[in-house]
Backbone as JSON Lines, residues from 0, in Angstrom:
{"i":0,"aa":"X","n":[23.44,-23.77,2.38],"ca":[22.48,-23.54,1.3],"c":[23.08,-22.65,0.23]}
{"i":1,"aa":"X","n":[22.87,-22.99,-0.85],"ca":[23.02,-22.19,-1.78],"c":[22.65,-20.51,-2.09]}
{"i":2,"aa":"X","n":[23.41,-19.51,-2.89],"ca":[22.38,-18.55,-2.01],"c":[21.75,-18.24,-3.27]}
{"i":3,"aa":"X","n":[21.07,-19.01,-4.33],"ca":[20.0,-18.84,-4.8],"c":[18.88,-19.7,-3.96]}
{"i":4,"aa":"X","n":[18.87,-20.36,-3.49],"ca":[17.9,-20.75,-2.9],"c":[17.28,-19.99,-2.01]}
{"i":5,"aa":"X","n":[18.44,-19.52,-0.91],"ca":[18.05,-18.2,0.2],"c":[17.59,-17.36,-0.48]}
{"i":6,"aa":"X","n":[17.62,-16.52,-1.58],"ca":[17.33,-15.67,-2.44],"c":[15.52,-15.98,-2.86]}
{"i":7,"aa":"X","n":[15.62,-17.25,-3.27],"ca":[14.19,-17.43,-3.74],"c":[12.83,-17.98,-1.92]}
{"i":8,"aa":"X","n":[13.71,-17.98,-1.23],"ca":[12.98,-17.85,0.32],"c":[12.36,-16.59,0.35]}
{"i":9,"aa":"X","n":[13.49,-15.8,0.59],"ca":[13.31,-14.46,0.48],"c":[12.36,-13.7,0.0]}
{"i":10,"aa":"X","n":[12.34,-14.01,-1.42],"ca":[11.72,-13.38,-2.48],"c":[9.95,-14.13,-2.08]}
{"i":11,"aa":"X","n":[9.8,-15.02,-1.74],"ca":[8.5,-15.81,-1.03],"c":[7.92,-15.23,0.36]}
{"i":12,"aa":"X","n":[9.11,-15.47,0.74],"ca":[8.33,-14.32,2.07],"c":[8.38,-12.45,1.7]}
{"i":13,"aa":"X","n":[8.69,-12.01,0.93],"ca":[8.34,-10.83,0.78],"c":[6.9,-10.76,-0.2]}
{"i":14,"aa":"X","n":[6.5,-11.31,-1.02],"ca":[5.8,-11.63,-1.62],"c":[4.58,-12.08,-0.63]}
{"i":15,"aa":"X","n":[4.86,-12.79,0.04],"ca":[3.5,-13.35,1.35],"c":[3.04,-12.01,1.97]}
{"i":16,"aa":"X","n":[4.34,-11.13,2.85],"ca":[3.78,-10.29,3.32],"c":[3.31,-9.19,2.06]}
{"i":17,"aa":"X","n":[2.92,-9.13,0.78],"ca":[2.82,-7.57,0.41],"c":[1.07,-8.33,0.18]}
{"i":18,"aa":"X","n":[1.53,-9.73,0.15],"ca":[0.09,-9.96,-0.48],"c":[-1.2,-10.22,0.47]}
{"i":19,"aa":"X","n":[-0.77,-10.44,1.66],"ca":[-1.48,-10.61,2.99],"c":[-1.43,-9.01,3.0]}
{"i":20,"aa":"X","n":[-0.99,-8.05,2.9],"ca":[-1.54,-6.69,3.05],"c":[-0.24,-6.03,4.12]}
{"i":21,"aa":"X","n":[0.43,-6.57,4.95],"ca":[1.1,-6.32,5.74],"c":[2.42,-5.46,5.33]}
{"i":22,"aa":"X","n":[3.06,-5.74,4.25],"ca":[4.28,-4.68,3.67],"c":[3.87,-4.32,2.11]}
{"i":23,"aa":"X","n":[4.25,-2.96,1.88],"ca":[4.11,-2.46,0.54],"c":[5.49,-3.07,0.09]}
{"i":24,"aa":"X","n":[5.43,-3.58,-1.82],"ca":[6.08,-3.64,-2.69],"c":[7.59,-3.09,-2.01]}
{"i":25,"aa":"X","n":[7.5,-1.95,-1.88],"ca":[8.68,-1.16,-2.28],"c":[9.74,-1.46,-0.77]}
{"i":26,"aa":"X","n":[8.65,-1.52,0.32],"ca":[9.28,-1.78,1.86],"c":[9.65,-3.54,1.72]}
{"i":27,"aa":"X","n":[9.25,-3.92,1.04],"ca":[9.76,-5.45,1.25],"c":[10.67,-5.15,0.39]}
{"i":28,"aa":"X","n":[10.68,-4.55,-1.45],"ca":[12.28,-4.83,-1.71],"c":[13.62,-4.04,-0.97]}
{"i":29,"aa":"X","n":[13.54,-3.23,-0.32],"ca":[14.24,-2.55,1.24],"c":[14.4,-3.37,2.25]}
{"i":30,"aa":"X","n":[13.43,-4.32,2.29],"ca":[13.63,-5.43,3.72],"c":[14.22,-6.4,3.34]}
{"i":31,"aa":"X","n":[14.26,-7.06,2.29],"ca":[14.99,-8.3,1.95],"c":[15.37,-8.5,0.94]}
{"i":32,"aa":"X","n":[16.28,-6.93,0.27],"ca":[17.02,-6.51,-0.8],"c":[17.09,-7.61,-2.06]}
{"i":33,"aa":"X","n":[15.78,-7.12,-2.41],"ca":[15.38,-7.5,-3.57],"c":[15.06,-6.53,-4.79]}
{"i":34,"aa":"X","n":[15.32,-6.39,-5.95],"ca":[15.13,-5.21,-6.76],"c":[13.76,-5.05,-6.78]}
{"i":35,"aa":"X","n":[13.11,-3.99,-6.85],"ca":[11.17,-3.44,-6.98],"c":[10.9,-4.65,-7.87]}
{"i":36,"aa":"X","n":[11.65,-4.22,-9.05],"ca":[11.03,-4.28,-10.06],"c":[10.83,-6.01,-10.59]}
{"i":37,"aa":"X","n":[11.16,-7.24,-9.85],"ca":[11.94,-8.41,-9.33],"c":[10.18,-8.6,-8.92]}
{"i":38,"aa":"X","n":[9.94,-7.66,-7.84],"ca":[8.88,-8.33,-7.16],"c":[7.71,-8.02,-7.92]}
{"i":39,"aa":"X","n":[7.64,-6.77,-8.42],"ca":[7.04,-6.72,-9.32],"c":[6.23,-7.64,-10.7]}
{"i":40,"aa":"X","n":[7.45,-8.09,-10.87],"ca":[7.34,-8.66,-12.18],"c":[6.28,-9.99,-11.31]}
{"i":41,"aa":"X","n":[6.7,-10.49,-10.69],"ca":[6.26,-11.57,-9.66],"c":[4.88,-11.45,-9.01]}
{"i":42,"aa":"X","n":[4.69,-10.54,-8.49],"ca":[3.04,-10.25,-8.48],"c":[2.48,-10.26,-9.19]}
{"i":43,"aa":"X","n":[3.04,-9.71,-10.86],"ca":[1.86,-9.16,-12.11],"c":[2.05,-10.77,-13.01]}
{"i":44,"aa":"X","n":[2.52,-12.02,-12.39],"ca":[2.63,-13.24,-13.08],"c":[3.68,-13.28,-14.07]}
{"i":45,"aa":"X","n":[4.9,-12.46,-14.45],"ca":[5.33,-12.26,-15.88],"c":[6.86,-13.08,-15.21]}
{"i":46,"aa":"X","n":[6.95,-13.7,-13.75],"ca":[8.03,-14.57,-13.74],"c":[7.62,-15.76,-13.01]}
């Protein structure tokens, strides 16, 4: 696999868990080294 693809997995399952309630923002970009501000942008719709 490509590793933008793994990258955008990633970025989906960190996103599942902050939004199901289970990991904060900041512990998922620490868990599946993603920048904050990446997921950020991604929760607030602006990517």
């Amino acid at each position: 696999q490509p590793k933008a693809a793994i990258r955008t997995k990633m970025l989906e399952k960190a996103l599942e868990g902050i939004k199901a309630g289970s990991k904060t923002a900041y512990n998922a970009s620490k868990t599946y080294h993603i920048p904050l501000n990446t997921i950020i942008d991604h929760l607030k719709g602006r990517r």
